[in-house]
PDB file of N, CA, C and O in Angstrom:
ATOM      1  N   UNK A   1      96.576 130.304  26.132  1.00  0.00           N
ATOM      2  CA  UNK A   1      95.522 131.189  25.664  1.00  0.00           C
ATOM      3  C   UNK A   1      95.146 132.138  26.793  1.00  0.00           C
ATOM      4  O   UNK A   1      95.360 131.843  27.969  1.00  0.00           O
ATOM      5  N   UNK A   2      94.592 133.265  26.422  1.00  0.00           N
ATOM      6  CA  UNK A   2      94.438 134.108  27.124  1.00  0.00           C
ATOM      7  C   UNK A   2      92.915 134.297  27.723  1.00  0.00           C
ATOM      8  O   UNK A   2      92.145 134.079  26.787  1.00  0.00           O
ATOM      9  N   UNK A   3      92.375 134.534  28.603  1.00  0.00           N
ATOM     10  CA  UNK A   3      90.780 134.158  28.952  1.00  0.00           C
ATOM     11  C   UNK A   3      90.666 135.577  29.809  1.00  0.00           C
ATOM     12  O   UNK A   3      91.606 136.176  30.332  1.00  0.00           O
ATOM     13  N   UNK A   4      89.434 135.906  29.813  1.00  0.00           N
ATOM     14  CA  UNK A   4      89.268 137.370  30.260  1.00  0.00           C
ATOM     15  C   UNK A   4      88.317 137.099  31.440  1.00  0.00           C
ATOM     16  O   UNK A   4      87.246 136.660  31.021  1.00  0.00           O
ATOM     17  N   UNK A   5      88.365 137.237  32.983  1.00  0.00           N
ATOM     18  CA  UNK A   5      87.542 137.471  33.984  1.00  0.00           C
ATOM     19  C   UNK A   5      86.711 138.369  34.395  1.00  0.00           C
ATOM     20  O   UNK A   5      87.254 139.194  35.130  1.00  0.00           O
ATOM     21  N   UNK A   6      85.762 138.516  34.238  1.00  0.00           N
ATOM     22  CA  UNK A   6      84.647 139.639  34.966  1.00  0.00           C
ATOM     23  C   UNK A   6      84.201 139.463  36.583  1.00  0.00           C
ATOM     24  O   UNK A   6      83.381 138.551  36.677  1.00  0.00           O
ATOM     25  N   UNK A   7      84.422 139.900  37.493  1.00  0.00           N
ATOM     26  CA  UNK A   7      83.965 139.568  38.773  1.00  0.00           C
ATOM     27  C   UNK A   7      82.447 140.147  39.348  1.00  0.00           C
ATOM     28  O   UNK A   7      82.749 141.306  39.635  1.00  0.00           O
ATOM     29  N   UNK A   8      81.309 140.027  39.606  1.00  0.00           N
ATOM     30  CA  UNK A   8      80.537 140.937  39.675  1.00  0.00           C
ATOM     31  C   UNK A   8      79.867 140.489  41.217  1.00  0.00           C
ATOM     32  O   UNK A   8      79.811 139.411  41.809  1.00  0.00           O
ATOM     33  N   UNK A   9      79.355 141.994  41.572  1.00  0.00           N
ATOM     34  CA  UNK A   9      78.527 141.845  42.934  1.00  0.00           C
ATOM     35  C   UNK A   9      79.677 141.880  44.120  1.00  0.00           C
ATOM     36  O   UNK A   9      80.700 142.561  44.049  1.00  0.00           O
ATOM     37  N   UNK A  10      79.450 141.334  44.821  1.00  0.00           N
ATOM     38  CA  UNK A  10      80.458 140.798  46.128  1.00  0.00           C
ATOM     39  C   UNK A  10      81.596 140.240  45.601  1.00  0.00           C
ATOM     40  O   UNK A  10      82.694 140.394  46.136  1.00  0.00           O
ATOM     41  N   UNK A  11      81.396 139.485  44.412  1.00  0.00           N
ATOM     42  CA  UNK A  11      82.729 138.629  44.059  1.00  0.00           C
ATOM     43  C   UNK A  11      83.784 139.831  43.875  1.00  0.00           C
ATOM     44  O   UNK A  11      84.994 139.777  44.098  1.00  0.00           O
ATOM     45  N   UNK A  12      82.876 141.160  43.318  1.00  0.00           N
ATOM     46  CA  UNK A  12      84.396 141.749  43.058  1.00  0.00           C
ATOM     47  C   UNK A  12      85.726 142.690  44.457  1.00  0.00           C
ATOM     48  O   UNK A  12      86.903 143.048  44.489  1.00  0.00           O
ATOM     49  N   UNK A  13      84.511 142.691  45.358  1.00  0.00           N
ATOM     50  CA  UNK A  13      84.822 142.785  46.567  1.00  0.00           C
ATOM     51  C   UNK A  13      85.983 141.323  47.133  1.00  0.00           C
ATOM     52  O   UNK A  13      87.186 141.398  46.879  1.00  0.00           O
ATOM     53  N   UNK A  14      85.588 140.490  47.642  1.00  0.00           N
ATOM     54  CA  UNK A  14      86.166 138.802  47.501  1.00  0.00           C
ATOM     55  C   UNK A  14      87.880 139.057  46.737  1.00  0.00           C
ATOM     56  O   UNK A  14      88.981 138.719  47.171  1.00  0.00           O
ATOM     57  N   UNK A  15      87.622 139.550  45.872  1.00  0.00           N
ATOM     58  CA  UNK A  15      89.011 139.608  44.535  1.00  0.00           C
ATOM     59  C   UNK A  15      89.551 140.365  44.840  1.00  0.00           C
ATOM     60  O   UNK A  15      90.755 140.138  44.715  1.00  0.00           O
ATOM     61  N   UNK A  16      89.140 142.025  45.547  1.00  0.00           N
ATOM     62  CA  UNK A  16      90.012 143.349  44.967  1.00  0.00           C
ATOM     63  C   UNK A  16      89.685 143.922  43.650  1.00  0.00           C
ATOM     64  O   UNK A  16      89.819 145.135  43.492  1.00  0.00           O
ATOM     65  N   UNK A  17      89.259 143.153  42.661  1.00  0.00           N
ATOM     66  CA  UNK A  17      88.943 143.206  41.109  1.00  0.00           C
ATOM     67  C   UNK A  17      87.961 143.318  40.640  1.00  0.00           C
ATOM     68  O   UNK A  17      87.163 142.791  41.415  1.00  0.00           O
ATOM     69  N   UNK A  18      87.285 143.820  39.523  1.00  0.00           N
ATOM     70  CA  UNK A  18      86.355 143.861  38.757  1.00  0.00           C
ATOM     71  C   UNK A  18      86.309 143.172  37.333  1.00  0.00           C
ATOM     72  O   UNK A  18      85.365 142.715  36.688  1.00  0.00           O
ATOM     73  N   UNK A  19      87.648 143.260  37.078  1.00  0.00           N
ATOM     74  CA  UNK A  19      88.498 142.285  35.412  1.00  0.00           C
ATOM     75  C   UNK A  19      89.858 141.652  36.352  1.00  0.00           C
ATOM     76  O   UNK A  19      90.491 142.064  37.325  1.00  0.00           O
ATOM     77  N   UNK A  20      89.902 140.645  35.635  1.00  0.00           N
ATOM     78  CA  UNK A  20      91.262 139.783  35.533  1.00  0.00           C
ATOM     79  C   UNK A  20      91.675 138.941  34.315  1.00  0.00           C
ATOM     80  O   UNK A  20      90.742 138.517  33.633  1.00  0.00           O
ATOM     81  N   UNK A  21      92.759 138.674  33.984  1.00  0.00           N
ATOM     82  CA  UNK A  21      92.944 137.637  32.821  1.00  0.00           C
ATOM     83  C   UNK A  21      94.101 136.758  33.660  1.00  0.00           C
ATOM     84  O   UNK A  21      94.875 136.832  34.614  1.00  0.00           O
ATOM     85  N   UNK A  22      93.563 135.729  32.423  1.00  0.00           N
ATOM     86  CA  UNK A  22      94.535 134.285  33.402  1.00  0.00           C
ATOM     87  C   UNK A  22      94.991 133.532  31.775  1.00  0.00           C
ATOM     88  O   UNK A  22      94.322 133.300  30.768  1.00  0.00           O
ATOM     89  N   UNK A  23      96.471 133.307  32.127  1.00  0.00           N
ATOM     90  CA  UNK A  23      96.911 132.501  30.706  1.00  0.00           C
ATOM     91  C   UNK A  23      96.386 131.359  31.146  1.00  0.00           C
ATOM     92  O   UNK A  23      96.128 131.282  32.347  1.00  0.00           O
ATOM     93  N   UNK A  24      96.075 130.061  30.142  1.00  0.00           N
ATOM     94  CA  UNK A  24      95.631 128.770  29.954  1.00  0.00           C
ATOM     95  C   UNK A  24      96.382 128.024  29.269  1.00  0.00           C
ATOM     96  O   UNK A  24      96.855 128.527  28.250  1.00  0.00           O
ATOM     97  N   UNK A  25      96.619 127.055  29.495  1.00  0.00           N
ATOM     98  CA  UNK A  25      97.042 125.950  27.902  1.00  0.00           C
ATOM     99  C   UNK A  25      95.615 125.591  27.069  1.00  0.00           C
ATOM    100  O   UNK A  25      94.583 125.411  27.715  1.00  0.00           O
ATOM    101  N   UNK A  26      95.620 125.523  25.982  1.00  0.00           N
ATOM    102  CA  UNK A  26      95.161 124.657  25.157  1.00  0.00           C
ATOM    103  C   UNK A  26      94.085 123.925  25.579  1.00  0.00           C
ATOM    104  O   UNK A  26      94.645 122.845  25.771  1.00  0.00           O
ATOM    105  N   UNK A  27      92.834 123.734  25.884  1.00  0.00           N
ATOM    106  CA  UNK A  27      92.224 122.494  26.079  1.00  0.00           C
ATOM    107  C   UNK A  27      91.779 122.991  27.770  1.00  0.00           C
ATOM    108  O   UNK A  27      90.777 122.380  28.141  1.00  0.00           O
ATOM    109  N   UNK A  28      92.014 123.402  28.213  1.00  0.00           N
ATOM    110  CA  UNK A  28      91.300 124.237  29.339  1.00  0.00           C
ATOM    111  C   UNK A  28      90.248 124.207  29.056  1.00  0.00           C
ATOM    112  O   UNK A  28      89.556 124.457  28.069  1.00  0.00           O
ATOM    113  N   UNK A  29      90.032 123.541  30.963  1.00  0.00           N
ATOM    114  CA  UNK A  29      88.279 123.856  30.776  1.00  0.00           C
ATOM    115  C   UNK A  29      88.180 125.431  32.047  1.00  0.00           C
ATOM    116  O   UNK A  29      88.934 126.233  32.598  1.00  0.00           O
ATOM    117  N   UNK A  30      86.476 125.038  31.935  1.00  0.00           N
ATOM    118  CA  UNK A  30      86.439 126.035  33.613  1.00  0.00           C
ATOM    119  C   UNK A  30      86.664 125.688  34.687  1.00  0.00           C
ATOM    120  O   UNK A  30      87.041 126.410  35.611  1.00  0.00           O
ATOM    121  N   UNK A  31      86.439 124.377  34.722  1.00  0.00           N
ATOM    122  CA  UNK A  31      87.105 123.690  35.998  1.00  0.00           C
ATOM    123  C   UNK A  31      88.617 123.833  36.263  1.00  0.00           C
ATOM    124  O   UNK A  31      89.175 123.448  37.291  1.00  0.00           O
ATOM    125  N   UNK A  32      89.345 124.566  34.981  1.00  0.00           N
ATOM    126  CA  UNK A  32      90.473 124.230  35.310  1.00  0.00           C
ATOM    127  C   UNK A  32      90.913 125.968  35.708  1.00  0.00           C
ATOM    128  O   UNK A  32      91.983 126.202  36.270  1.00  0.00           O
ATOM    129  N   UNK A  33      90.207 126.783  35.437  1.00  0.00           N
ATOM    130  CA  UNK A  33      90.328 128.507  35.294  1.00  0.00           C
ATOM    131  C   UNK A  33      89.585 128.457  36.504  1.00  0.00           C
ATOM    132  O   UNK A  33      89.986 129.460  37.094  1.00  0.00           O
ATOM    133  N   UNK A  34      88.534 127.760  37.419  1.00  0.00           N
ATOM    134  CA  UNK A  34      88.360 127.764  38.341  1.00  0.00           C
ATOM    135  C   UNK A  34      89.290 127.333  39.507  1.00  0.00           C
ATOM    136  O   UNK A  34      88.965 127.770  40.611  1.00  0.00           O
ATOM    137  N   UNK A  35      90.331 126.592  39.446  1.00  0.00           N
ATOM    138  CA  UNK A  35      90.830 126.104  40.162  1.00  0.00           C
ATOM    139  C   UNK A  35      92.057 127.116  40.181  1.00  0.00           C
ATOM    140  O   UNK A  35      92.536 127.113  41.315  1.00  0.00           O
ATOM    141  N   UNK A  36      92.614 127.826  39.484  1.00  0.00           N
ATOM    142  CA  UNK A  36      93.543 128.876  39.219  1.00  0.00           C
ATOM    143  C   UNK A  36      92.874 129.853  40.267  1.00  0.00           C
ATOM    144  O   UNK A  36      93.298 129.928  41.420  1.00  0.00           O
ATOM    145  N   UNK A  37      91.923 130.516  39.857  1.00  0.00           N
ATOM    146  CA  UNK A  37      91.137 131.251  40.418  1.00  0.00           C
ATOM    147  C   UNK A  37      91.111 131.295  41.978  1.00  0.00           C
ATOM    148  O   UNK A  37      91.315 132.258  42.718  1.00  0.00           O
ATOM    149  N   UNK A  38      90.860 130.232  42.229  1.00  0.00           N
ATOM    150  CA  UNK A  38      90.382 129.658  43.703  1.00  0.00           C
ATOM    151  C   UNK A  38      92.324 129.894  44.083  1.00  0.00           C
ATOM    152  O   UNK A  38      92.314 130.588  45.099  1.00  0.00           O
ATOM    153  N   UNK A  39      93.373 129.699  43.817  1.00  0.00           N
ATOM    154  CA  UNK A  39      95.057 130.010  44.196  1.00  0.00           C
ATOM    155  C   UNK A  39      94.830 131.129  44.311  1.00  0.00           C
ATOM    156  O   UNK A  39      94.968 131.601  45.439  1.00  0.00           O
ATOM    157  N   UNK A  40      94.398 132.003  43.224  1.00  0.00           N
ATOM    158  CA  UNK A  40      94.869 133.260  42.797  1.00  0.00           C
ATOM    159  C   UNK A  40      94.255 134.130  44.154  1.00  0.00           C
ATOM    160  O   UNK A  40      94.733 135.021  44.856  1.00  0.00           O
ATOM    161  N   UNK A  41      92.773 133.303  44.147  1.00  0.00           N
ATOM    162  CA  UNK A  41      91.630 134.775  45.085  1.00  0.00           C
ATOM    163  C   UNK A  41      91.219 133.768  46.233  1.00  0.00           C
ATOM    164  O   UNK A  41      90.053 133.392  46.112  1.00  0.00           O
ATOM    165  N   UNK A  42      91.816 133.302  47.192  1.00  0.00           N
ATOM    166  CA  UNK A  42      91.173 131.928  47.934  1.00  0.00           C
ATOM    167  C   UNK A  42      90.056 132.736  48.615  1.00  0.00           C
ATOM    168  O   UNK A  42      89.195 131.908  48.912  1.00  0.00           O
ATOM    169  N   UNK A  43      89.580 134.214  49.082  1.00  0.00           N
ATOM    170  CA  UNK A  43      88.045 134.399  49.511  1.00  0.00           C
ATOM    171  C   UNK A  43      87.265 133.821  48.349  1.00  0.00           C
ATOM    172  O   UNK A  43      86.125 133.476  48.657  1.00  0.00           O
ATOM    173  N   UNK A  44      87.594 133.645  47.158  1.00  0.00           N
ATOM    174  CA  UNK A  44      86.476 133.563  46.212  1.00  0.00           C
ATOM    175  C   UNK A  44      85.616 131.580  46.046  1.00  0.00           C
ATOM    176  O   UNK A  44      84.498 131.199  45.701  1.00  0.00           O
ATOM    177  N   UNK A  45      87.215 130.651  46.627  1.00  0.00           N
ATOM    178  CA  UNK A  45      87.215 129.507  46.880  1.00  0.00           C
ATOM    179  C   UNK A  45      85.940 129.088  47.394  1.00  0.00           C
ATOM    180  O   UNK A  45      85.236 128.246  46.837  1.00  0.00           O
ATOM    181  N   UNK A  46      85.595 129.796  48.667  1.00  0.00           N
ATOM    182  CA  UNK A  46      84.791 129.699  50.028  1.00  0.00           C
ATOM    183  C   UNK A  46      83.563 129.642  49.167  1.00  0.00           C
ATOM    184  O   UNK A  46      82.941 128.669  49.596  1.00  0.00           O
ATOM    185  N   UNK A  47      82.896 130.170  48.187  1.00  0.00           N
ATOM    186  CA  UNK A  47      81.975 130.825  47.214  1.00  0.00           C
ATOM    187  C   UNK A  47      81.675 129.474  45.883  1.00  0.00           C
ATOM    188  O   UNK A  47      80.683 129.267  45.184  1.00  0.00           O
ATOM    189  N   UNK A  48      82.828 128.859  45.952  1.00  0.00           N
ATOM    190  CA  UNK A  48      83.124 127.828  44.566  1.00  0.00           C
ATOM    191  C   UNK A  48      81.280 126.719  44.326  1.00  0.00           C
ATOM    192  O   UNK A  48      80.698 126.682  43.242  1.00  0.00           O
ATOM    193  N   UNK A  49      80.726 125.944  45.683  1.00  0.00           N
ATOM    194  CA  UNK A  49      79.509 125.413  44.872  1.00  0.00           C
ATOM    195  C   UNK A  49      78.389 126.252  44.888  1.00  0.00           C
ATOM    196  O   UNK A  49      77.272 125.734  44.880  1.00  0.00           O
ATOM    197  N   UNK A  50      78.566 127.961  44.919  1.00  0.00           N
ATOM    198  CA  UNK A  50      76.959 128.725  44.836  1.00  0.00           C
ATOM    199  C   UNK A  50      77.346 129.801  43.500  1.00  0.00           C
ATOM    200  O   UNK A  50      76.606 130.603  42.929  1.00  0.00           O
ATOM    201  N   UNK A  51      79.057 129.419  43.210  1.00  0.00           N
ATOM    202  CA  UNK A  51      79.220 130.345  41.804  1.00  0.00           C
ATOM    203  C   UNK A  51      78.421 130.249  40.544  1.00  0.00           C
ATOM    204  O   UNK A  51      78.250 129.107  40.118  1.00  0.00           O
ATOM    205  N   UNK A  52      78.018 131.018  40.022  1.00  0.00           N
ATOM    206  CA  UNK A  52      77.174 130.807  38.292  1.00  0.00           C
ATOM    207  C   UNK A  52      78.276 131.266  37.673  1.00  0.00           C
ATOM    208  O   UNK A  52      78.850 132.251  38.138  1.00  0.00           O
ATOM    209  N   UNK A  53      78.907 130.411  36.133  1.00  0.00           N
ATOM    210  CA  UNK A  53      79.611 130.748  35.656  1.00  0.00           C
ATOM    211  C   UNK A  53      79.285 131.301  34.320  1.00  0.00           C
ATOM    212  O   UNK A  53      78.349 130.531  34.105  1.00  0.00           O
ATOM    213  N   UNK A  54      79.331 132.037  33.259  1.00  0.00           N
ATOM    214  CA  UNK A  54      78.903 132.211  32.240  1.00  0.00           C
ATOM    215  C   UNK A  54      79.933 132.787  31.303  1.00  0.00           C
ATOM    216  O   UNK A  54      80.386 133.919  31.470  1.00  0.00           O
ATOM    217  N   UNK A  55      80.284 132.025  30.352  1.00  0.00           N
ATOM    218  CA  UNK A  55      81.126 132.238  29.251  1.00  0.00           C
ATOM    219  C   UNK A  55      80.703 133.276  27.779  1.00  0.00           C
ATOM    220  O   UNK A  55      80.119 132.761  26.826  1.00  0.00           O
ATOM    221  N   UNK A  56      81.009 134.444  27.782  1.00  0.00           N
ATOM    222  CA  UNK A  56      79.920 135.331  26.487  1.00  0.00           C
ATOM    223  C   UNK A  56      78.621 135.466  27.327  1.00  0.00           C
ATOM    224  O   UNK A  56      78.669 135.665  28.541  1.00  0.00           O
ATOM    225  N   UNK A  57      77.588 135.363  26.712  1.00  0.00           N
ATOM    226  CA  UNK A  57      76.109 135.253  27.119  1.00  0.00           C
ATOM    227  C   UNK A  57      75.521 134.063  27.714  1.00  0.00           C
ATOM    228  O   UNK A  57      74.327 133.857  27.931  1.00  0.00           O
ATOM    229  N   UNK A  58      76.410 133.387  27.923  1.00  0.00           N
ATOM    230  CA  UNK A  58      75.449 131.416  28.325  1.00  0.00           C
ATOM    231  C   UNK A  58      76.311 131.119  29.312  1.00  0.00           C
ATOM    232  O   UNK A  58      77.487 131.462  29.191  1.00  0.00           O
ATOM    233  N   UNK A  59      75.854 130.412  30.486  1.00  0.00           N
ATOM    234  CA  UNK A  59      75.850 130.029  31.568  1.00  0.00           C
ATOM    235  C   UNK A  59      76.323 128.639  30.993  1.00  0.00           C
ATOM    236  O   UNK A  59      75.685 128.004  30.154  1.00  0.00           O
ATOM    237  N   UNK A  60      77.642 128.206  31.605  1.00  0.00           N
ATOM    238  CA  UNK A  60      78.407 126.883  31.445  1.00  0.00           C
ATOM    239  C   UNK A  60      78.682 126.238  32.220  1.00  0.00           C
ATOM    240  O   UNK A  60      78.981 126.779  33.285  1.00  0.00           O
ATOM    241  N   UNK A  61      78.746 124.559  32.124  1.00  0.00           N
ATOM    242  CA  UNK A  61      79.331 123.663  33.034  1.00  0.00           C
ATOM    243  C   UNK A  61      80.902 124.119  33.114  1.00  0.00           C
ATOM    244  O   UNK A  61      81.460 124.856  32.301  1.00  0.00           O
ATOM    245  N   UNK A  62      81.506 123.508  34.299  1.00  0.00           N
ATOM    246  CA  UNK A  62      82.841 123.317  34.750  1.00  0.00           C
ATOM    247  C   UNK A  62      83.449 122.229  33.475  1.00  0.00           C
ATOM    248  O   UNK A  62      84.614 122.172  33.083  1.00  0.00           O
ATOM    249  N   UNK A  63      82.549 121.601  33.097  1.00  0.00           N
ATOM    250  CA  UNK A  63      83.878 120.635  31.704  1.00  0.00           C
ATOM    251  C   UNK A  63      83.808 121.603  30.685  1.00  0.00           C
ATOM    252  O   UNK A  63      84.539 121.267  29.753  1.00  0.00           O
ATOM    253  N   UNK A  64      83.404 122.343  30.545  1.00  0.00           N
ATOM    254  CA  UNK A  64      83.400 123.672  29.085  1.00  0.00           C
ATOM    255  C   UNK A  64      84.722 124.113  28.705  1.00  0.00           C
ATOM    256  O   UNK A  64      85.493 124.744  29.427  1.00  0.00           O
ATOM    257  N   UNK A  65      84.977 123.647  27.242  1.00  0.00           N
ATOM    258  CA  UNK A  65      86.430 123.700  26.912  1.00  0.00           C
ATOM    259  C   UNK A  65      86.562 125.447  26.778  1.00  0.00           C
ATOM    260  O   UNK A  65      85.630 126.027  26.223  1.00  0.00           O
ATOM    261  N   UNK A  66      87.402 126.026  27.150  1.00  0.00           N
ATOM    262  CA  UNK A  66      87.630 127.412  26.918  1.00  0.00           C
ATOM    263  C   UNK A  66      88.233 127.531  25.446  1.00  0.00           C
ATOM    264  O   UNK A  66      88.824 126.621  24.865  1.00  0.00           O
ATOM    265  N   UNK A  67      88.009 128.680  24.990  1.00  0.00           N
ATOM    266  CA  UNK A  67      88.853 128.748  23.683  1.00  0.00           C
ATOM    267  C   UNK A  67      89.346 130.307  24.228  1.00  0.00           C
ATOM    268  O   UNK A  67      88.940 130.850  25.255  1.00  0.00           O
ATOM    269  N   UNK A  68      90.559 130.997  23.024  1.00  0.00           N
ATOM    270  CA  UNK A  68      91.100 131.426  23.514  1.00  0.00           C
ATOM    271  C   UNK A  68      90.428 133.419  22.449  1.00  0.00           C
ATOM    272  O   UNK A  68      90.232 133.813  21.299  1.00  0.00           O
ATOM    273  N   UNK A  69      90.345 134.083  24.209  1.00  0.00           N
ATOM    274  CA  UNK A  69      89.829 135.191  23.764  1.00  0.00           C
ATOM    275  C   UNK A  69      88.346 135.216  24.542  1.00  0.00           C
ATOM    276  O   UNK A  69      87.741 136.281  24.660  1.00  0.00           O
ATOM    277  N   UNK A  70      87.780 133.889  25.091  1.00  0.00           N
ATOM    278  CA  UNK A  70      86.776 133.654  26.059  1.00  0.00           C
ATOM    279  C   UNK A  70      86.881 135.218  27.116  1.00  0.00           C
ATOM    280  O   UNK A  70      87.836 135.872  27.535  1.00  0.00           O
ATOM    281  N   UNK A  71      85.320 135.359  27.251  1.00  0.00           N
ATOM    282  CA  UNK A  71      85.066 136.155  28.398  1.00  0.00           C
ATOM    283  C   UNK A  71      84.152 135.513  29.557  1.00  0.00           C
ATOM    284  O   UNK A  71      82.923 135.483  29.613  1.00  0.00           O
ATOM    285  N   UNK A  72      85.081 135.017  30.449  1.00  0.00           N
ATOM    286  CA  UNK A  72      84.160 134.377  31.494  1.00  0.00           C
ATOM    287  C   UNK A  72      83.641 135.383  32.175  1.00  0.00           C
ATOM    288  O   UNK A  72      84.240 136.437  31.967  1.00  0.00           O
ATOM    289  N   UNK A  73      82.494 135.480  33.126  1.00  0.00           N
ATOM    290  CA  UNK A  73      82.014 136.361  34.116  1.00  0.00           C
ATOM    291  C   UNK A  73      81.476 134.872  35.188  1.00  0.00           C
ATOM    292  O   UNK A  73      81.178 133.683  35.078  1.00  0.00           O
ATOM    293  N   UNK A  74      81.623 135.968  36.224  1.00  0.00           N
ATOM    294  CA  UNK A  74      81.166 135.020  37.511  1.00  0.00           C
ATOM    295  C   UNK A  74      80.565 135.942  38.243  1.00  0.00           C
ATOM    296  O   UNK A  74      81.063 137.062  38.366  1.00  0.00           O
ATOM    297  N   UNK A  75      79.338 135.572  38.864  1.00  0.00           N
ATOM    298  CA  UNK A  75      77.926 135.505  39.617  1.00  0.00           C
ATOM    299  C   UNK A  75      78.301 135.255  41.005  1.00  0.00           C
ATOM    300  O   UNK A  75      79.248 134.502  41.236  1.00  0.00           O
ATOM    301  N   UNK A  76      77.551 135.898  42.099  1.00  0.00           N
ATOM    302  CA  UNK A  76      77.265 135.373  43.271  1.00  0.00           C
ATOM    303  C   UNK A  76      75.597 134.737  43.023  1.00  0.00           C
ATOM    304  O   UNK A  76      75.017 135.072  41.990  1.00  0.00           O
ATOM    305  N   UNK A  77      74.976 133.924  43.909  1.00  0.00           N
ATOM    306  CA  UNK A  77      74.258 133.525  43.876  1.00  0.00           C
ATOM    307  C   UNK A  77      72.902 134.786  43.931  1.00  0.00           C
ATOM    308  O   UNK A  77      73.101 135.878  44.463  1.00  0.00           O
ATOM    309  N   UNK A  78      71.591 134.427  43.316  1.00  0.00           N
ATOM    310  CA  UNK A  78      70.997 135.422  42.791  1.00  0.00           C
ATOM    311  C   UNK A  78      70.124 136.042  44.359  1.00  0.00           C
ATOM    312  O   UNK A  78      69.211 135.349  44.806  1.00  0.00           O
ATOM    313  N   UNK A  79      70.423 137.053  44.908  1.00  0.00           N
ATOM    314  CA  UNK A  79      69.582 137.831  46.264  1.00  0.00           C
ATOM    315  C   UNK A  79      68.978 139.062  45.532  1.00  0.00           C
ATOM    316  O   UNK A  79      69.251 139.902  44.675  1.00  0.00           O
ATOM    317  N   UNK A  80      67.533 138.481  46.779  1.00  0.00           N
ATOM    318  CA  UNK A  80      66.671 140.041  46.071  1.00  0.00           C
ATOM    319  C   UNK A  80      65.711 139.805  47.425  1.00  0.00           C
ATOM    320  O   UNK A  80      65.888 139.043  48.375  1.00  0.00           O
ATOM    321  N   UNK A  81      64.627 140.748  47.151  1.00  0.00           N
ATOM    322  CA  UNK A  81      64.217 140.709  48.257  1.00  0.00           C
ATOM    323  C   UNK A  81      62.765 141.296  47.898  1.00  0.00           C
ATOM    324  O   UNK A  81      61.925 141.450  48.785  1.00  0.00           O
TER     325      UNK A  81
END
């Protein structure tokens, strides 16, 4: 299945990217599109326990089964000042 990446903030700096897509099997979670991720972009690795992940509009655990056509986006942690 096909899953669609959004990078935002610094992350897309980290990547080179702003979009990415990543094929999946079947039954994929985020833990498992995270761990791709983390091969694919290892600056983004360094980042892995302050990432917010959010699938569509809602913010998801790492066991969240992906289905296929998913739009993940990923967060740096929230700075303001």
């Amino acid at each position: 299945m096909k899953i669609t990446i959004s990078f935002y903030s610094y992350f897309a700096d980290l990547t080179g990217r702003v979009v990415a897509s990543e094929e999946l099997p079947g039954g994929a979670t985020l833990g498992d599109l995270m761990q791709r991720l983390h091969a694919r972009f290892p600056k983004l690795a360094a980042m892995d326990k302050s990432t917010l992940i959010a699938v569509g509009v809602e913010y998801q655990p790492r066991s969240y089964v992906l289905k296929s056509g998913d739009e993940v986006s990923l967060f740096p942690p929230v700075q303001g000042g």
